[in-house]
C-alpha positions as CSV (number, residue, x, y, z in Angstrom):
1,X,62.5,101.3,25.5
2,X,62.0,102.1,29.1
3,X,58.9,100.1,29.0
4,X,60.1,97.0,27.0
5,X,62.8,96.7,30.0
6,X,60.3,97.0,32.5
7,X,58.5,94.6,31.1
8,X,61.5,92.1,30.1
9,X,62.6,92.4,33.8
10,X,58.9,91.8,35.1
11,X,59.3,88.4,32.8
12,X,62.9,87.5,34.0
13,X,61.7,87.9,37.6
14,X,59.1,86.3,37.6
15,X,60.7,83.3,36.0
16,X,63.5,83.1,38.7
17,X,60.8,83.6,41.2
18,X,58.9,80.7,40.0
19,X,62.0,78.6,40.4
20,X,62.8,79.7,43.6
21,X,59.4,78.8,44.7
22,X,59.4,75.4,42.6
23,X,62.7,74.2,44.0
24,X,62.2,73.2,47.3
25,X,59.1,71.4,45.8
26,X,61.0,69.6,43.2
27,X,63.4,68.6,46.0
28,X,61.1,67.2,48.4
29,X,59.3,64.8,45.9
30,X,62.9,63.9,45.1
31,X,63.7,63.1,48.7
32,X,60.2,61.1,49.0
33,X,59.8,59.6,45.5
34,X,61.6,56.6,46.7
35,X,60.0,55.7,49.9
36,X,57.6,53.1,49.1
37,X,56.6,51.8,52.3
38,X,52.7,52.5,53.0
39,X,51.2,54.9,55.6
40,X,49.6,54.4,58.2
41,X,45.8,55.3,58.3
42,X,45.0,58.9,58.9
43,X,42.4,57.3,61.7
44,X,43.1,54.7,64.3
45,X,41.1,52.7,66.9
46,X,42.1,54.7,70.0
47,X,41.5,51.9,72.6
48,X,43.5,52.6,75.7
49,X,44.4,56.2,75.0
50,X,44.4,58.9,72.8
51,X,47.7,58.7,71.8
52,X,47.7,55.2,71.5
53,X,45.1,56.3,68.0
54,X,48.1,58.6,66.6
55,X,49.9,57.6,64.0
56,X,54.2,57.8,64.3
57,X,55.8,57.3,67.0
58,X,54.5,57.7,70.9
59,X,57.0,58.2,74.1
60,X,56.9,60.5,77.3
61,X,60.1,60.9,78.4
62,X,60.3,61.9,81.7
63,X,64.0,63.3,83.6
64,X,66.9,60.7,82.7
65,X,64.8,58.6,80.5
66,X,66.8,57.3,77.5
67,X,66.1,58.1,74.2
68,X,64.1,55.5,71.9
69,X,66.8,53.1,69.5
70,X,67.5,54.6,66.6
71,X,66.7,52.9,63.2
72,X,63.6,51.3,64.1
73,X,61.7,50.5,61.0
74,X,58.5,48.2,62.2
75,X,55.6,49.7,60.7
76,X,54.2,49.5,63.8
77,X,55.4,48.2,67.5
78,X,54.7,48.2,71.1
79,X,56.8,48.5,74.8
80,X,54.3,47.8,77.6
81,X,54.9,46.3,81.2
82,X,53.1,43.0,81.3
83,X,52.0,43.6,85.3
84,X,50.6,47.4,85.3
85,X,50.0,47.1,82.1
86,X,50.8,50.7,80.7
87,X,52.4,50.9,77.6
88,X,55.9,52.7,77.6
89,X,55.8,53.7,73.8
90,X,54.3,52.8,70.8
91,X,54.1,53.2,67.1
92,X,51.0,53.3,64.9
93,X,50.1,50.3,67.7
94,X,46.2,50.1,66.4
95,X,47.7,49.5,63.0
96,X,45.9,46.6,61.4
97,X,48.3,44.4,59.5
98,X,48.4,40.9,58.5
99,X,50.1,39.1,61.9
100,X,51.4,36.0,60.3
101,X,52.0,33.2,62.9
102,X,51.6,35.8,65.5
103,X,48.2,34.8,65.4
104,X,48.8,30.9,66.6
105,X,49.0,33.0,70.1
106,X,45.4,33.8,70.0
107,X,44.5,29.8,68.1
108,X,46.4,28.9,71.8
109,X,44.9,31.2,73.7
110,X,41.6,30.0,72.7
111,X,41.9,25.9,72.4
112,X,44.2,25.0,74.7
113,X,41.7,25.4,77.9
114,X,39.2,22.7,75.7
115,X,41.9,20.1,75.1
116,X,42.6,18.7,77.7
117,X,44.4,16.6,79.5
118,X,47.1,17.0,77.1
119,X,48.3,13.0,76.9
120,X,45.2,13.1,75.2
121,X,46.1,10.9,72.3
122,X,44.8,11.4,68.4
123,X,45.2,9.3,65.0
124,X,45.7,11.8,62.1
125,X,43.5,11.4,59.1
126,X,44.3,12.0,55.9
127,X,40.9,15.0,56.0
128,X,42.5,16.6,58.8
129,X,45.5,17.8,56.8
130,X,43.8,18.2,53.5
131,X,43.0,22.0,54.5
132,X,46.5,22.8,55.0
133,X,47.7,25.8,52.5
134,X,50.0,25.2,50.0
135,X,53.6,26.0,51.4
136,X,52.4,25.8,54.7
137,X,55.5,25.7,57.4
138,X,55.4,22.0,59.0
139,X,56.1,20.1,62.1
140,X,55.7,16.6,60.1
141,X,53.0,15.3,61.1
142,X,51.7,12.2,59.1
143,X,48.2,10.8,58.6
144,X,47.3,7.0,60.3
145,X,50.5,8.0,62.7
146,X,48.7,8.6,66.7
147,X,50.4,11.9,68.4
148,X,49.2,13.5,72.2
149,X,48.1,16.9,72.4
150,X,51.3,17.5,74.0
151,X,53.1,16.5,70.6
152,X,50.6,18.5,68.6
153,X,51.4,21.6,70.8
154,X,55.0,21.2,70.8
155,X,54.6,21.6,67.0
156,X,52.8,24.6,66.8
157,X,54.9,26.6,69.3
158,X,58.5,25.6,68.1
159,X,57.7,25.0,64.2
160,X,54.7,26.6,64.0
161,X,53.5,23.7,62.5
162,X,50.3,24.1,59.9
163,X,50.0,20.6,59.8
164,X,49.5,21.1,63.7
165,X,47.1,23.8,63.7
166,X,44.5,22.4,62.1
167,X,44.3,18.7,63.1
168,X,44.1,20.8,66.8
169,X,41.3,22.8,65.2
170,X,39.5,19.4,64.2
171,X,40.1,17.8,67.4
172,X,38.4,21.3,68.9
173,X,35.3,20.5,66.4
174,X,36.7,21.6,62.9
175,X,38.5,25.1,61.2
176,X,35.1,27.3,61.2
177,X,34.5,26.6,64.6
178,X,37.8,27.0,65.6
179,X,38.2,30.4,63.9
180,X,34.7,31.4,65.2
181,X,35.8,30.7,68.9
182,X,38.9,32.7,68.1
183,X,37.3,35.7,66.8
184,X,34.7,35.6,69.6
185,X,37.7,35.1,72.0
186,X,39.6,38.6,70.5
187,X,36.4,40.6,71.1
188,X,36.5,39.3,74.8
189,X,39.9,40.6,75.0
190,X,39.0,44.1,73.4
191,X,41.4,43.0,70.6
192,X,39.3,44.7,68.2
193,X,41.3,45.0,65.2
194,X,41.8,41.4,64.8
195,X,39.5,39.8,62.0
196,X,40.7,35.6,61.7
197,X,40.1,34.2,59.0
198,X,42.5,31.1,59.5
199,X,43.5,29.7,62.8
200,X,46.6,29.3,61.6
201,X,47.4,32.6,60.3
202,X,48.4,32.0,56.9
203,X,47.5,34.9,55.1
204,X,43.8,34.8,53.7
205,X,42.1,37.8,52.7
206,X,40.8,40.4,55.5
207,X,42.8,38.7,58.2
208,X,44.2,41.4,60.5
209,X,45.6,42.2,63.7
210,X,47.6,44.9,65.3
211,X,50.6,45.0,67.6
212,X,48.4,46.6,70.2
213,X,46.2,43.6,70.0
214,X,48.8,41.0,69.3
215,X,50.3,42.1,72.8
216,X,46.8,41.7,74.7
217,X,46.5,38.7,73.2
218,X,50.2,37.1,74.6
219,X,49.5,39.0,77.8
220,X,46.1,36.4,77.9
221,X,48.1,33.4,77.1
222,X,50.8,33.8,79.7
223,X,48.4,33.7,82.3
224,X,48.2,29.6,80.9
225,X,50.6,27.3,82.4
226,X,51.2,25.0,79.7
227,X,51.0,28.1,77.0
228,X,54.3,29.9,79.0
229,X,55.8,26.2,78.7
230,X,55.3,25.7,75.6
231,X,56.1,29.3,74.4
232,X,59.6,29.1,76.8
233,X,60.7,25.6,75.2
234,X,63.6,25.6,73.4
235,X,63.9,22.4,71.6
236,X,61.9,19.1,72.4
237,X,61.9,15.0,71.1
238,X,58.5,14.8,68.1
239,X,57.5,11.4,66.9
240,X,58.3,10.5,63.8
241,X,57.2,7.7,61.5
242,X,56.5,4.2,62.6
243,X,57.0,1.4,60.5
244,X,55.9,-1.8,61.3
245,X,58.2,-4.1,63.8
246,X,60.0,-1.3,64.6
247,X,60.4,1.5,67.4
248,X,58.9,4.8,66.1
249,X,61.4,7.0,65.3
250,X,61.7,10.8,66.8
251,X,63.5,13.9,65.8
252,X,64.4,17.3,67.6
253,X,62.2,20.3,66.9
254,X,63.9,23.6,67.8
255,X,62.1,26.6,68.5
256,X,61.9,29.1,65.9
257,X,61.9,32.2,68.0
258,X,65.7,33.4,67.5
259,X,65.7,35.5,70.9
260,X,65.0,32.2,72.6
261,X,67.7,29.9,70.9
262,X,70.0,32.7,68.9
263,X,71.2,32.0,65.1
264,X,74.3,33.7,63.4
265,X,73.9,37.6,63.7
266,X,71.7,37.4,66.9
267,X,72.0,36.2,70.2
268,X,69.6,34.6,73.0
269,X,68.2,37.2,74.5
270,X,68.8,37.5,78.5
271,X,65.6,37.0,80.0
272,X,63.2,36.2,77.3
273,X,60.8,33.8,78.0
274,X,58.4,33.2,74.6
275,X,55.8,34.2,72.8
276,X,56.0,34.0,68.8
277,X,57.3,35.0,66.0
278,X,56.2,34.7,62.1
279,X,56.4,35.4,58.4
280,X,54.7,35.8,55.6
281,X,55.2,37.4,52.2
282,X,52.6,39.9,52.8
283,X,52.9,40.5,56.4
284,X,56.4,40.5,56.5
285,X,58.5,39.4,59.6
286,X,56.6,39.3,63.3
287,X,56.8,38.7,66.6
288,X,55.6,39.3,69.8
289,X,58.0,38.4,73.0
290,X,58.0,38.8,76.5
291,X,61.3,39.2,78.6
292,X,61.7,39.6,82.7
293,X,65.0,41.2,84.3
294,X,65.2,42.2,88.2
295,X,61.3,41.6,89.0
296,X,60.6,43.5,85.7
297,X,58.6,42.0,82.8
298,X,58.1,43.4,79.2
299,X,56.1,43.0,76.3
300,X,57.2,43.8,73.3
301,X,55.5,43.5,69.3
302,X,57.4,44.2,66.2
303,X,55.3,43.7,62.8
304,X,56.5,44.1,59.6
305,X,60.0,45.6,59.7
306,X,61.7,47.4,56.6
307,X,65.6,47.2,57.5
308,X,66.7,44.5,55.1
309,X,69.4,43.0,57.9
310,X,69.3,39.2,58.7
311,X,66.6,38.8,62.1
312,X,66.0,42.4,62.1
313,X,62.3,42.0,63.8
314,X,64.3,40.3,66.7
315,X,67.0,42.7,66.5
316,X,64.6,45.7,66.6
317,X,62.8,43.7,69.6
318,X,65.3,43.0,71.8
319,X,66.3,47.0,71.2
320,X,63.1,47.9,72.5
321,X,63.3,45.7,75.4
322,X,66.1,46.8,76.2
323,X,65.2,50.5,76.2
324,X,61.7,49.6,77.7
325,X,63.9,48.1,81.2
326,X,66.5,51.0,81.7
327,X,63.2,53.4,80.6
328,X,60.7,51.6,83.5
329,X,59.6,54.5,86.1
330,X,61.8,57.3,83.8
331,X,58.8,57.4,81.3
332,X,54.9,58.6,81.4
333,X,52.6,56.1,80.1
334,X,51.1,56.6,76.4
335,X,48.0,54.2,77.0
336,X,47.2,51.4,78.8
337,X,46.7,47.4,78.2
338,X,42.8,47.2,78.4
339,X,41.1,44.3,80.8
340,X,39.2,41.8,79.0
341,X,35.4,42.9,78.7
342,X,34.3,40.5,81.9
343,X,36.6,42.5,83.5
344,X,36.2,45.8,82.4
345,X,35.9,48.3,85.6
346,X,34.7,51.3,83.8
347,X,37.8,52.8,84.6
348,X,38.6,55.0,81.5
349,X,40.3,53.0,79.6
350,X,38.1,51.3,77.4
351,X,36.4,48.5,77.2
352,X,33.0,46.7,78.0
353,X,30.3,48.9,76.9
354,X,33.0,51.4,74.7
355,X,31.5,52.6,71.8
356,X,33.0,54.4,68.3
357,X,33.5,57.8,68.1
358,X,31.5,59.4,65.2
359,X,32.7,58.7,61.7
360,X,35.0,55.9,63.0
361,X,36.0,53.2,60.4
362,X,33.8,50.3,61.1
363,X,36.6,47.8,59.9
364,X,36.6,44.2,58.3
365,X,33.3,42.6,58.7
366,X,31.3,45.8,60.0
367,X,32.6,45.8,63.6
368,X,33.0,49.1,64.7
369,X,36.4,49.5,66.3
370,X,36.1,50.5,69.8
371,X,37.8,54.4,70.5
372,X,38.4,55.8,73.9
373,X,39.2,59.6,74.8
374,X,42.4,59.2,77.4
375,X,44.2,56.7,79.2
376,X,42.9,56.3,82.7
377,X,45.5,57.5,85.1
378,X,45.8,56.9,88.8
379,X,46.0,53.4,90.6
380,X,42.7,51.9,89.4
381,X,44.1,51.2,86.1
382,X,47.5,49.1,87.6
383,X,45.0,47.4,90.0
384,X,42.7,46.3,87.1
385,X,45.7,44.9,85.4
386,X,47.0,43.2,88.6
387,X,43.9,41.5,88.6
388,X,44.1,40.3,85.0
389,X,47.5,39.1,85.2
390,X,46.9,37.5,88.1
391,X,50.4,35.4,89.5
392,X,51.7,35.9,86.1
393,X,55.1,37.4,87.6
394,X,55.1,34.5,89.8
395,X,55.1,31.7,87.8
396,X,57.0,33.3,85.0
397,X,59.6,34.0,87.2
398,X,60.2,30.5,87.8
399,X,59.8,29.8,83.8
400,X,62.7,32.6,83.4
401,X,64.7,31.1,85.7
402,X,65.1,27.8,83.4
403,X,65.2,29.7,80.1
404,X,68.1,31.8,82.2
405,X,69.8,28.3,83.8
406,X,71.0,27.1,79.9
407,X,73.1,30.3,79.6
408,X,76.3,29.3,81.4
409,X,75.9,26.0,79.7
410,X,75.9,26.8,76.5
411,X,76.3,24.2,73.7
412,X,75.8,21.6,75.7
413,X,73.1,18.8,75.6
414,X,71.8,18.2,79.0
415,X,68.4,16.9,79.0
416,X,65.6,17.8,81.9
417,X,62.3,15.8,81.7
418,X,59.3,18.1,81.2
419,X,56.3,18.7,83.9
420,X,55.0,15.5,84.2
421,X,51.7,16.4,82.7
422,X,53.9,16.9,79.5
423,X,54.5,13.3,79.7
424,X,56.3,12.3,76.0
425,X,58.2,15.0,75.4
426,X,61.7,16.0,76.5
427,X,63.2,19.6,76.2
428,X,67.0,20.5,76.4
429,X,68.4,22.7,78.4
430,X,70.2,24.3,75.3
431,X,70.5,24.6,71.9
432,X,73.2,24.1,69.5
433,X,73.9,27.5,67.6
434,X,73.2,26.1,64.2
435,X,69.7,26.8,62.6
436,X,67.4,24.0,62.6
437,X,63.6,25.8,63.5
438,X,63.1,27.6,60.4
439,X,64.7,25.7,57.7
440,X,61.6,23.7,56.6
441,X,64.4,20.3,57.6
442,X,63.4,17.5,60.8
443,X,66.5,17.8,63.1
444,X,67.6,14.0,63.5
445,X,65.6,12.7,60.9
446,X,66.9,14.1,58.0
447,X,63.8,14.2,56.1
448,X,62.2,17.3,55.0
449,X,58.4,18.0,56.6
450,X,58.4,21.7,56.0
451,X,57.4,22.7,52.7
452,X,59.4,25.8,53.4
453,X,57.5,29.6,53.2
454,X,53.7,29.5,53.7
455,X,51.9,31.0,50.4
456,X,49.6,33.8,51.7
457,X,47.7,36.6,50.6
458,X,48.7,38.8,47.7
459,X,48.6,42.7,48.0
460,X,50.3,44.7,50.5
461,X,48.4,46.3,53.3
462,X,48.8,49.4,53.5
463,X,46.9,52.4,54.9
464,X,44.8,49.8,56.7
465,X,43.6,48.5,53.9
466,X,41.9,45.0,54.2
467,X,44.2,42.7,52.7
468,X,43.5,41.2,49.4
469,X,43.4,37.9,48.4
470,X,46.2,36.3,46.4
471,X,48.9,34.0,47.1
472,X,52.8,35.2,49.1
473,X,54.6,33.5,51.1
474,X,54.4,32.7,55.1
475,X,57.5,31.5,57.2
476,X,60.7,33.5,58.2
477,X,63.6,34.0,55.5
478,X,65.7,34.6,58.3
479,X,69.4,33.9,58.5
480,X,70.1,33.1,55.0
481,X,69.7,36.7,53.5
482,X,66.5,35.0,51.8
483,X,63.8,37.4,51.0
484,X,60.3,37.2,50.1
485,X,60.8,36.2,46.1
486,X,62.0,33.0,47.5
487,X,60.4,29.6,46.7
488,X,57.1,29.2,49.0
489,X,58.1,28.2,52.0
490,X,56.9,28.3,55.5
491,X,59.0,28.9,58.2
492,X,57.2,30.9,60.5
């Protein structure tokens, strides 16, 4: 008897022990079963400093520092000064994701230097829109109708206009040149995890970018004149349809950027003075935005956020800007904006002549993604970026200024002509509070040109995965509590 009890309490013990041990397992896959949203890749392009290549979230807070927002659920996003160039904090940055109509920055970037002078004037053909996705957001434009470069602009920054987009990228000597010049232009900038496939950046398979890049790539444009004019406009006059013995009509275009001209949950953000936003069903909601307070200017790149509130990639945007101004001089840098490879000092930070560490994932295409070791630390780095930016805080200022002038006015309609290289187009000072960028509608004209959310790729990406092909949808569900198992539409 002694030993059946010995052995009976072995067994019992061994069972409760097993549970014991079980448990907290049992529990944790419990806790985790329903968290859906994909990881980031164990390895990361590491361009501009080490920590810049870890995945989660990056911050040095120094004495007196604030603490980062709470709730922030971008797969990935970015905080850096536009002048220096350091980066204030990040999160899984050199994640590459699809960037939606984030990626019309670099198409602008890239064209707008060859098209000019901008009353350039162009009759649409019916060719030029034939390669225009299906569900593609639209600024209206309409074959055998003449439009300036100014017009066509105007639509690709406020409606982000597909239609626009590409009879640009035929004027600039058709789509695969267009995308090849943009792709060359990306590797220029050392944004290295961008593959384009479309210059539009309706989701096509392997198209990728990263907030890391995304933010070079504004930081390029907003060294451009007319790209900070554009990008700042809030609303402007677009031609409409002529018919014969009558005055062409027009109707207003409002810029779909909701930190620029606010919507119902979210207000103008003090400050902000562009860049882009976008949305599609398989990149989710993006945008990239730059903002300037007492002699201060910020970037800032959201992609992909999970919170399911109305404008939550501008809420989440405007959090971190306003962290990364009260944080400015309280936080250590986690990595730096890189120069442009023509510029590249050598300073340790990446860049012309960089190459891959061992084993690193070569990417889309075969392209090794370029890794660095550190940040660069010192002065060298803030003079190289000085250099790059060049009067960027200068000009901007002014640009800030008239995006800061509409505040006190709001609701009004008062009109200001544009630079007079703009030459047809008008811009108002502000906006009316209703939305009009996004809803796929012409203001004034009644008539719908947007086809509503922009059919993209299919699969998610996740893990860094390249993304599959497939058909979403692109644009911005915004404001409506519309999601992504909407009707294609297009309103990024």
């Amino acid at each position: 008897m002694p030993a059946l009890k010995k052995i009976a309490l072995t067994i019992t013990s061994a069972a409760l022990l097993s549970g014991f041990v079980l448990s907290p397992a049992a529990a944790a896959d419990k806790d985790t079963s329903d968290d859906k949203q994909p990881k980031p890749p164990s390895t990361m392009s590491s361009l501009g400093g080490e920590q810049l290549g870890k995945a989660g979230t990056q911050v040095n807070l120094g004495p007196g520092a604030p603490v980062l927002p709470k709730k922030l659920s971008g797969r990935s996003w970015i905080v850096a000064d536009a002048e220096s160039g350091d980066v204030l904090a990040a999160h899984n940055s050199h994640w590459r994701l699809p960037p939606a109509s984030t990626l019309k920055m670099l198409f602008a970037d890239t064209v707008l230097p060859a098209l000019q002078p901008t009353t350039l004037a162009h009759k649409v053909t019916e060719n030029e829109l034939s390669g225009v996705g299906e569900g593609s957001s639209l600024v209206g434009i309409k074959e055998d109708h003449t439009y300036t470069v100014h017009d066509l602009w105007l639509g690709v920054f406020l409606r982000s206009g597909n239609d626009a987009v590409h009879v640009l990228s035929e004027m600039y000597g058709g789509v695969q040149k267009t995308v090849d010049a943009m792709q060359a232009h990306a590797e220029e900038l050392q944004a290295l995890d961008t593959v384009v496939v479309s210059p539009d950046g309706y989701d096509a398979p392997r198209q990728v970018s990263s907030a890391y890049d995304l933010t070079l790539i504004a930081r390029s444009g907003l060294q451009k004149k007319d790209f900070r004019e554009y990008a700042a406009t809030a609303s402007a006059d677009f031609p409409g349809e002529k018919k014969k013995g009558k005055k062409r009509e027009s109707f207003e275009i409002q810029n779909t950027n909701r930190l620029i001209t606010g919507d119902i949950g979210v207000d103008p953000y003090q400050g902000i003075a562009g860049v882009k936003n976008g949305y599609t069903t398989h990149a989710g909601n993006t945008f990239t935005g730059v903002a300037e307070r007492n002699g201060k200017v910020l970037l800032v790149t959201v992609m992909n956020p999970s919170a399911e509130e109305s404008h939550a990639v501008y809420k989440e945007a405007a959090h971190l800007l306003d962290w990364g101004f009260a944080a400015s001089g309280k936080v250590a840098p986690v990595g730096q904006l890189v120069p442009p490879r023509s510029l590249d000092t050598g300073t340790g930070i990446g860049g012309k002549g960089a190459t891959p560490a061992a084993g690193t994932d070569q990417g889309p295409g075969g392209r090794a993604e370029a890794t660095h070791a550190s940040a660069s630390n010192g002065s060298s780095g803030v003079g190289t970026a000085l250099a790059i930016i060049g009067g960027l805080l200068v000009v901007l200022a002014a640009a800030v200024f008239l995006v800061n002038r509409r505040w006190p006015m709001a609701g009004r309609a008062r009109r200001t002509e544009t630079d007079a290289v703009a030459v047809a187009a008008k811009t108002k000072d502000t906006v009316a509070d209703e939305d009009t960028g996004e809803d796929g509608k012409d203001v004034g004209a009644g008539k719908d040109v947007g086809a509503g959310k922009d059919v993209g790729a299919g699969e998610d990406v996740g893990a860094g995965k390249d993304v599959g092909a497939g058909k979403g949808v692109e644009g911005e569900p915004e404001g409506a509590g519309a999601t992504a198992s909407a009707a294609p539409t297009d309103k990024s």
